[in-house]
N, C-alpha and C positions, 0 to 999 in steps of 0.2 A: 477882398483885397482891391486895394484902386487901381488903376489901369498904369499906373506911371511906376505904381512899386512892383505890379506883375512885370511888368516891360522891364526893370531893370534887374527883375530876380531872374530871368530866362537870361536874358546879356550876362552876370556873374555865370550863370549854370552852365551856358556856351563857352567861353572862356576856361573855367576849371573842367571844361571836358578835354578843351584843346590839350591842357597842362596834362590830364592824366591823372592816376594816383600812382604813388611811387610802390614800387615792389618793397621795398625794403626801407620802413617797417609795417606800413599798413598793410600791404597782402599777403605778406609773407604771416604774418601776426593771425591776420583772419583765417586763413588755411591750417593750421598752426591750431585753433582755436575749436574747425570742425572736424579734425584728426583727432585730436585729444577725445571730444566728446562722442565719434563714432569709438573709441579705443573702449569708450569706460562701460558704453552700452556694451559692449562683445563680450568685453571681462566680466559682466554684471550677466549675459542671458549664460555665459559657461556656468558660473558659480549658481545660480540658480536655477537653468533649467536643463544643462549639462548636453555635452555633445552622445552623441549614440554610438556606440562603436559595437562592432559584429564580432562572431566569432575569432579566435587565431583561425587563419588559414589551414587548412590541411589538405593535402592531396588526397589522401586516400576516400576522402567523402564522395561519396559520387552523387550526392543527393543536394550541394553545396550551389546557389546559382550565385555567379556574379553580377553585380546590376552596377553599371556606375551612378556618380552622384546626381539627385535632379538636372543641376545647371549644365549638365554633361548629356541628359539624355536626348534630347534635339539632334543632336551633335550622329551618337548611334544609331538613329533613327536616319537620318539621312543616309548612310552607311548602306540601308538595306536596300536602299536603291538603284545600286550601283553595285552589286555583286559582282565577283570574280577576275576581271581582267578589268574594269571600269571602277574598280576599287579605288583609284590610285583620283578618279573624279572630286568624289565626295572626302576624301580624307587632304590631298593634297590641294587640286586646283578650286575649290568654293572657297575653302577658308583661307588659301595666299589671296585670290581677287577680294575678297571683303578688308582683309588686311590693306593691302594697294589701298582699296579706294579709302579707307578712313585716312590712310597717310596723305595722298592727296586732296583730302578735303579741304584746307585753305586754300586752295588755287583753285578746284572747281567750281567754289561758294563764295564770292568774289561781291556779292552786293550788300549794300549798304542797309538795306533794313533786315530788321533784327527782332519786330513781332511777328507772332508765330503765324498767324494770320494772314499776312505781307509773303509769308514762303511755302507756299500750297508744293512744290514739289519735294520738296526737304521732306515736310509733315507727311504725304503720302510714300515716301520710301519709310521713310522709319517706320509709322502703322505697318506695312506690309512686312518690314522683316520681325518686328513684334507679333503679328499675326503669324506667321510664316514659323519663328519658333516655337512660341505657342501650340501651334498646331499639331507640329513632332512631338513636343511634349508630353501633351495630349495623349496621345498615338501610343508614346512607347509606355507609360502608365498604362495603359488599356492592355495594351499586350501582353498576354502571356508570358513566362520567360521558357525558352525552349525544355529544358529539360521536364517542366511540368507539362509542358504540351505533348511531348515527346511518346511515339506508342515503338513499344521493342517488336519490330516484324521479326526480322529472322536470326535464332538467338544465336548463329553459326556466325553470323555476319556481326550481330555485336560481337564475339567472343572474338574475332577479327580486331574489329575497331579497338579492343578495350583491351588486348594487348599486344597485337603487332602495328596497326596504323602509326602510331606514335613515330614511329621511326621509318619506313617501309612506306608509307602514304597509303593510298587508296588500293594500290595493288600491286601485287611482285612479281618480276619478270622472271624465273628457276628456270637455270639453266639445260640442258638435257646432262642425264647420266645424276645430278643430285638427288641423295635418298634424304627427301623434304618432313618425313618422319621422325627419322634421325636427329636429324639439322634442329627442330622443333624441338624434341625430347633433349638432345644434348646442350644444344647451344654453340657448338661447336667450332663458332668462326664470328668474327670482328665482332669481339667480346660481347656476343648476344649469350643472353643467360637461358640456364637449361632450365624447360617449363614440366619437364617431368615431372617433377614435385611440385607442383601446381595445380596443373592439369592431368585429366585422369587420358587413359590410351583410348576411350573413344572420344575424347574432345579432340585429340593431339590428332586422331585420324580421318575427323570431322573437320579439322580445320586444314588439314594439308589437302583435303578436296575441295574444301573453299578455295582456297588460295589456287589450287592446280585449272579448274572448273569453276568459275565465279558463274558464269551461263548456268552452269547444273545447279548452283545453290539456287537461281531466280526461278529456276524449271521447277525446284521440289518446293522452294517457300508456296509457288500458287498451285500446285498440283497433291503435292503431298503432305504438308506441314498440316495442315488440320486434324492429321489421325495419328504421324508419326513423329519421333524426333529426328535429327540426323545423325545424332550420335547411335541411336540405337541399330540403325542400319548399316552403317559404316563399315560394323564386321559381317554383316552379311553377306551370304555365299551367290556370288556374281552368274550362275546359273540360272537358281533359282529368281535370282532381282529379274534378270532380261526375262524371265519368265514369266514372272509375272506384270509385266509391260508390256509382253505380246499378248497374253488372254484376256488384259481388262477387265472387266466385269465377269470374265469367266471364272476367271481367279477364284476360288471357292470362299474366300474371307470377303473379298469385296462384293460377293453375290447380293444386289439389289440398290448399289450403291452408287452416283453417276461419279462416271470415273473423269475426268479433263485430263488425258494423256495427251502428251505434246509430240509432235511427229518425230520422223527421223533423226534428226539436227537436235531435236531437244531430248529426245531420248536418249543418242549419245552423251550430252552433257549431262544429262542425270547421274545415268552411271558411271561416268567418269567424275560425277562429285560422290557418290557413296564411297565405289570404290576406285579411289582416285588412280591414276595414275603413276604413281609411286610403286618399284621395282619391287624393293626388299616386301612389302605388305602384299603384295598380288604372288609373291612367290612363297611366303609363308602360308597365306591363303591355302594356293591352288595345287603347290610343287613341294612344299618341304616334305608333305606325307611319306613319300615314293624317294625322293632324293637329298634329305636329309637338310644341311646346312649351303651346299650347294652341286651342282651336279655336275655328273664324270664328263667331262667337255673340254677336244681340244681341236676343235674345229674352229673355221670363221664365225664371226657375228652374223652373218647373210643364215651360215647352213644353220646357226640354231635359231633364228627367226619363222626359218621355214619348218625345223622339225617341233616349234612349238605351234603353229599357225594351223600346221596342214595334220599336227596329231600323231596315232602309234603308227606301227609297220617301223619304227627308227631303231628298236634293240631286234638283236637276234637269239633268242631264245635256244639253248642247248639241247638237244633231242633226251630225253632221260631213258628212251627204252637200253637196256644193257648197265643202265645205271645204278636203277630202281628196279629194283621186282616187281613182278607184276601186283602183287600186294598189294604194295607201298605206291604205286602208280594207283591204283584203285581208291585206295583213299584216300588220294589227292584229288582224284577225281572227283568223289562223293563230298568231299572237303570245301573244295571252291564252288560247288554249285548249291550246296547248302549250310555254311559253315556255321548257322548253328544247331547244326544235326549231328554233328562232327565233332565235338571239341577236342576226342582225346587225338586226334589229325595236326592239332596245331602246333606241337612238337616238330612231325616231320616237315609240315611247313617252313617253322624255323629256320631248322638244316638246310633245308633246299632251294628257298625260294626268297627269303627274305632282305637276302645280298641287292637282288634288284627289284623286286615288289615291296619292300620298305613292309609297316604295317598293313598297308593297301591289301587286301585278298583280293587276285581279279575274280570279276564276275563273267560266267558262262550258261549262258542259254538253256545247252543240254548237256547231257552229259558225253554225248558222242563227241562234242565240240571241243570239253576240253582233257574228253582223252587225247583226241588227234594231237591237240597243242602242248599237251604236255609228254607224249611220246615222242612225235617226229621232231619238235619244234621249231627254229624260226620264227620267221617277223611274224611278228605275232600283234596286234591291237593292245595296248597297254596304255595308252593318254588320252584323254578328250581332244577332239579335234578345238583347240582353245580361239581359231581362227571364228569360231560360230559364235562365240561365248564372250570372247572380251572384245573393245573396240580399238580401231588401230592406234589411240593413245598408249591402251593398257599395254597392248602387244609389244610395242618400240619400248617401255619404261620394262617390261620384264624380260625383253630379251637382253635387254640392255644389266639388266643385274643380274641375270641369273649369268651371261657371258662374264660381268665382272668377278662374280662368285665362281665359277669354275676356274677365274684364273690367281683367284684367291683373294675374298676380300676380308674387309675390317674382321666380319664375326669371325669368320676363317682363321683369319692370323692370330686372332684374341684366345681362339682354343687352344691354339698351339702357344703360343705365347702364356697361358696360364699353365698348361702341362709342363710347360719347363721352366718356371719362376715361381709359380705359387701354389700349385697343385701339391708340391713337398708337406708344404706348413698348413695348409687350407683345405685339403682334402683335393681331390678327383671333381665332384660336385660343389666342393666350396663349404663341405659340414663341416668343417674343423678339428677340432682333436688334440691331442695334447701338444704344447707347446714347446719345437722343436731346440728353443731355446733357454727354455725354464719348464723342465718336464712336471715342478710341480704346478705348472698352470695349464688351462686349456683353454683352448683358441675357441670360440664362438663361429657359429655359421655365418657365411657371411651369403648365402642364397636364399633363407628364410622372409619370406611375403614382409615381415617389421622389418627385418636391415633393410633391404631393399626400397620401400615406401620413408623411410625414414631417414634414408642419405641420398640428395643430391648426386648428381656427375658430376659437380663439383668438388663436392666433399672427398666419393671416392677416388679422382683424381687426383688431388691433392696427397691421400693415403698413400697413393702409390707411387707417386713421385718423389715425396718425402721421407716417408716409412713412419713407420712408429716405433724411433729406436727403443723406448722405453719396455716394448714387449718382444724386442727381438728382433727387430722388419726393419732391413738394410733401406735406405732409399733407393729407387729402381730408375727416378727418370735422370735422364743424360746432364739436366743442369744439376744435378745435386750428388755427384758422383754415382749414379747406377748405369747401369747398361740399356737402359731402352728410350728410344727418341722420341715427338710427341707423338708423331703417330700410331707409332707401337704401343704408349700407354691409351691413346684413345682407342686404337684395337681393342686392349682388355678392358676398358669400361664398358665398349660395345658387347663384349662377351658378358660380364659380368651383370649389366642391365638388360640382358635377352631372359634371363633366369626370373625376370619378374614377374612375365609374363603365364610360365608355372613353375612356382618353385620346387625345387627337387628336396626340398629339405623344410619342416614344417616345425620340429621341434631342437632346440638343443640337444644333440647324442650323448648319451652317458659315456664317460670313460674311465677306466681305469687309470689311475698318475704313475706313471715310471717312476722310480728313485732316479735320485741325480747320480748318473754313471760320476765314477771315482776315477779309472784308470788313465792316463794318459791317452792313448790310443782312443779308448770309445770317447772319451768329452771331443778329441780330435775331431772322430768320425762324424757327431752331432753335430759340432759346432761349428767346424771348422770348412769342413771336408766339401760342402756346399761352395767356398767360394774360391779357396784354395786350393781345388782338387784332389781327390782321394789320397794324393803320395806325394801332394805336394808342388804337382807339375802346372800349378795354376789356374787360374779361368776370372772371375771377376775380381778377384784381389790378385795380388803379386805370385811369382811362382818363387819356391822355397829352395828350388834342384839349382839353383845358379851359385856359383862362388861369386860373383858381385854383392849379393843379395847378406851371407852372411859376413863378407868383408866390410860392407858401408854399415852393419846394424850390427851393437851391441846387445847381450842380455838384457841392461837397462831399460834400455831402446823396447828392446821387445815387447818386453812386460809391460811397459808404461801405456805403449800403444794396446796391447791386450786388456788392458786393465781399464785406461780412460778411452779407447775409441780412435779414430781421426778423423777430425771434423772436417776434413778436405776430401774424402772417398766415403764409401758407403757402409765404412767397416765401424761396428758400434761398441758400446761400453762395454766386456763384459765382466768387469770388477762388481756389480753388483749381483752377479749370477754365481761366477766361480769363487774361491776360495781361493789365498795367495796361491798356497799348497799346488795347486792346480795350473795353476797359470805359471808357477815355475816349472811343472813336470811339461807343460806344454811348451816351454822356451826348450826346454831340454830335447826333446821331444822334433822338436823344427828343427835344430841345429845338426839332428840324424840326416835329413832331407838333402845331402850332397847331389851334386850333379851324377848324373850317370849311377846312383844310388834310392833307393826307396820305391822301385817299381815296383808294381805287384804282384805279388806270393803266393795270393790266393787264386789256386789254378779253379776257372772256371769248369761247375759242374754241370753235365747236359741233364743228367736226372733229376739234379737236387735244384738247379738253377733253372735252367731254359726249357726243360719237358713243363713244369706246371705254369709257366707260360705259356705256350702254346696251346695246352688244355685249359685256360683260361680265356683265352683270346683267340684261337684260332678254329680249334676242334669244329663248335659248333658249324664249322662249313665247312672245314675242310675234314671231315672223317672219313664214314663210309659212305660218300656218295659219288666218289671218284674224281678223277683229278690227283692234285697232290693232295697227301692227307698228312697230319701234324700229331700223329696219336703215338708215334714211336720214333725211335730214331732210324730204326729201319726204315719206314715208310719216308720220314722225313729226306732222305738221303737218297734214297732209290724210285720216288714217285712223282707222277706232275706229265705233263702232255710234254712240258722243255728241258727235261730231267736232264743232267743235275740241276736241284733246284740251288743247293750250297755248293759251291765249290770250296772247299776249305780252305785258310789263310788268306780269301780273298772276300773280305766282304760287300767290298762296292760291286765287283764283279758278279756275286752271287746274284741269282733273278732271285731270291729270298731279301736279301741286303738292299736291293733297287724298290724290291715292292715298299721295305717299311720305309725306306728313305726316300722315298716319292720320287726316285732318280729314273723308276722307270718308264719307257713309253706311252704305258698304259694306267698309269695315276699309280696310286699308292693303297697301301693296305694297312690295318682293318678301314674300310670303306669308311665309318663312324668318323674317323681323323686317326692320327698318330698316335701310335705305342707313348707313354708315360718314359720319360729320361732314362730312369735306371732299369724299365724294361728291355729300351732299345738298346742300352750302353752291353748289358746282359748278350742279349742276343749277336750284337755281333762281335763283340770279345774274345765269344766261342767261336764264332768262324776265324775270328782271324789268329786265335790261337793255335788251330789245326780244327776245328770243329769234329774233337772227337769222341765217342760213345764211354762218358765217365760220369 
């Protein structure tokens, strides 16, 4: 090119720089032109080498790792280095300052040359954060993803994480007086679900020592976790544990084995994670044996701290010389110092001794020791000192429930509460038996190890709340027209979920099927007479004796309600059970029930009625071993240390009527819990009838 056409192509080229190109339509057009063809490349690598996509998501996978996308991974990797409170570094302030500064890149980059070469600081920021990505990159490829790396130390503490952290975080604050057992097993409060059907009762008690004692879980995962599980220890007997913590290698199992026991501080924590701190599980343990459901206590929470801490000398043993013949003292004596030398002795034990020694047989040295104790008696030695035995955690959580159990708790209430709601239809123990409301069916156990393992607290909550009108079962909880509030229902799932533990009932009972009663009167009695009361005078349905009652309500009326139900109370169908037939003898029948009319006729008999009661429930203690005794009505009427035990027509007043109705000072009687409804109703009917010898 000659020098005079370069020279005036640079002038054209200077010039059309000044001018520019126009946006609109050459750059627009070119822009336009590389969008099209980045589009057809994307459409062409989808259709031919396809995007990758994973799994559907599933929560339940636990084996599932999420990895974000490459261009993403830089990004997570910085992340890691700013953990926990400096999180907010790496996620918020890096990535607003980079953002800033590219916004303000026209105004910090301000000169005129424009080869790359000409702008050595430009080019070394960029390489550095191309390097600087890369390098994260890098890094989080290389890495592991946690759950592969991941080793399960302590499976109590998984079993933590993987189903309470989710909500709860790293660790629960439990209040004092909560049975954390419970809370677990039921679920019981701000709609956390019951893990009983989940979880078996040594995870449930494995993990309530975790959560109670997270110290004790760190002390057994490095001390103990190589030979044992937690769960396995969990029910073990808190004696023997501290026992074997004190002899170490002496231990006769760990003989030749190096033991790393953790001192004082960590020794406590140990065993306050086996056996946690938790009232209700330390009292079943250590106390139910001897004191059943809960124990005779109506003192302070201080004086039963101290009578569990500091041990026996607290009951005062009865002298039985004058009681017992010398016989019978003798083989009580040869009895308890070798009971299995003895068997045919356990009879009289029974009688005598079982009111406050429970199953427990004390054990006696010689036999000089427990002639004296069982002749003179007095305080006598009957509890472990539990002050040696448990640590001041355990002692505050089981003073703390067994004071709430004596003054009557959940299981408490749930017995009594099943004795007088469903004990009728469901048995005593919950076997079952013919169907009080379709005698040609029969009720299933509902304490059998399958029903049990196989309903929720859920579930049976619901049952009870609801009912199953379909086989007869009134709804019982308060929102659905029954009589019991939620706590009374959670009471009896408390009681009814204690039978899991061993169930009293293994197979289905055979029974015989009643015919469906015809008469008036007995369908009455079956059907009715439970919520109605016996004559009509009421109790969870309406009372029958009122003239309001038959002036607002027609025949009609009646029937229809008898026949279809009310779906606003707890009263159910019973057109699919009775026959019209029936159901109008029963209108007929109700409309007898005037006021001041339909009392009842049948005079209460002490022979036929209340004597094989008391031979059934009471004899065994109270016979010939003195005191009151219940074997006759003469005995019944003329014996007892505060005689009269009845006074007749008054049965609140009777110290018989205060024992069953727990009215009196000294708790209630049979020790076990309360008389059955229509036992008690039995018993004092006749006193208040005149309680007399017929």
């Amino acid at each position: 090119m000659r020098e005079d056409d370069k020279q005036q192509y640079l002038e054209d080229y200077a010039e059309s720089k000044k001018r520019g190109i126009p946006f609109w339509p050459d750059a627009l057009f070119k822009d336009a032109l590389v969008g099209l063809l980045t589009l057809i490349v994307i459409v062409g690598l989808s259709a031919i080498v396809g995007a990758e996509l994973g799994d559907r998501a599933d929560p339940s996978d636990d084996g599932f790792t999420p990895r974000p996308e490459w261009y993403f991974l830089y990004l997570f990797q910085l992340l890691k280095y700013f953990p926990g409170s400096l999180e907010w570094v790496g996620v918020i302030l890096f990535p607003a300052v980079a953002l800033i500064l590219l916004i303000a890149l026209p105004w910090l980059d301000r000169s005129p040359r424009r080869h790359i070469l000409s702008r050595p600081w430009v080019l070394a920021s960029a390489l550095a954060i191309v390097v600087f990505m890369t390098t994260l990159t890098i890094l989080a490829v290389l890495e592991k993803p946690p759950p592969q790396d991941m080793v399960l130390g302590d499976p109590v503490a998984a079993l933590y994480t993987e189903n309470c952290s989710g909500c709860h975080g790293a660790s629960i604050a439990v209040p004092a007086g909560i049975d954390l057992t419970a809370v677990i097993a039921q679920g019981s409060h701000e709609s956390m679900p019951a893990w009983s059907a989940d979880l078996s009762v040594d995870e449930i008690d494995a993990l309530a020592g975790f959560i109670l004692s997270p110290n004790g879980a760190q002390v057994f995962q490095s001390s103990c976790a190589d030979c044992h599980a937690a769960a396995d220890l969990a029910e073990g007997d808190p004696l023997q544990l501290r026992s074997v913590l004190t002899e170490a290698e002496d231990f006769e199992p760990h003989a030749g084995l190096e033991i790393d026991l953790p001192g004082a501080a960590g020794t406590t924590a140990l065993l306050n994670f086996l056996i946690a701190p938790d009232g209700e599980r330390l009292f079943t343990l250590n106390c139910s044996t001897c004191h059943g459901l809960a124990p005779a206590f109506d003192g302070t929470q201080e004086e039963l701290r101290e009578i569990i801490e500091t041990g026996g000398g607290h009951e005062s043993m009865p002298a039985m010389a004058g009681v017992l013949s010398g016989e019978q003292i003798d083989s009580l004596v040869a009895y308890v110092t070798d009971p299995g030398g003895h068997p045919q002795t356990a009879e009289l034990f029974q009688q005598n001794c079982t009111v406050c020694h429970g199953t427990q047989i004390p054990s006696s040295e010689t036999p000089d020791a427990a002639l004296a104790a069982i002749t003179m008696g007095g305080s006598h030695e009957t509890m472990p000192v539990w002050g040696d035995i448990l640590t001041e955690e355990q002692l505050d959580a089981l003073t703390l429930y067994a004071f709430e159990a004596a003054a009557g708790s959940p299981l408490i209430l749930g017995e009594e509460l099943f004795a007088a709601n469903c004990a009728a239809c469901h048995g005593d123990f919950g076997e079952g038996g013919p169907n009080p409301a379709n005698p040609t069916q029969t009720l299933a156990p509902i304490s059998t190890a399958e029903y049990l393992a196989t309903r929720d607290d859920f579930t049976i909550r619901a049952i009870i709340n609801q009912g199953q009108p379909n086989q007869g079962m009134s709804p019982f909880g308060l929102s659905f027209g029954g009589p019991l509030d939620t706590e009374e229902v959670d009471a009896l799932v408390t009681f009814i979920r204690a039978w899991q533990a061993d169930p009293p009932v293994e197979l289905p009972p055979q029974f015989e099927q009643a015919p469906l009663l015809g008469s008036p009167d007995q369908v009455y009695a079956q059907f009715c007479a439970q919520c109605h009361g016996d004559n009509g005078e009421g109790g969870l349905g309406p009372a029958f004796q009122t003239a309001e009652f038959h002036a607002t309500r027609s025949d009609d009326q009646l029937f229809r309600v008898i026949d279809a139900g009310h779906g606003a109370t707890a009263m159910i169908a019973w057109g699919e059970i009775l026959t019209n037939d029936q159901i109008e003898d029963l209108v007929g029948l109700i409309r007898t029930f005037e006021e001041g009319q339909g009392e009842a006729t049948t005079e209460v008999s002490f022979a036929d009625d209340v004597l094989p009661i008391f031979e059934a429930r009471c004899v065994v203690c109270h016979g010939a071993s003195g005191g009151w005794a219940a074997d006759s009505y003469t005995s019944v009427m003329g014996t007892g240390n505060n005689a009269p035990v009845v006074i007749p027509g008054d049965p609140e007043g009777s110290n018989l009527g205060q024992w069953l109705l727990g009215t009196h000072p000294n708790g209630f009687m049979p020790p076990a819990g309360s008389l059955p409804g229509d036992e008690l109703k039995t018993i004092l009917d006749w006193i208040a009838a005149g309680a007399f010898d017929n």
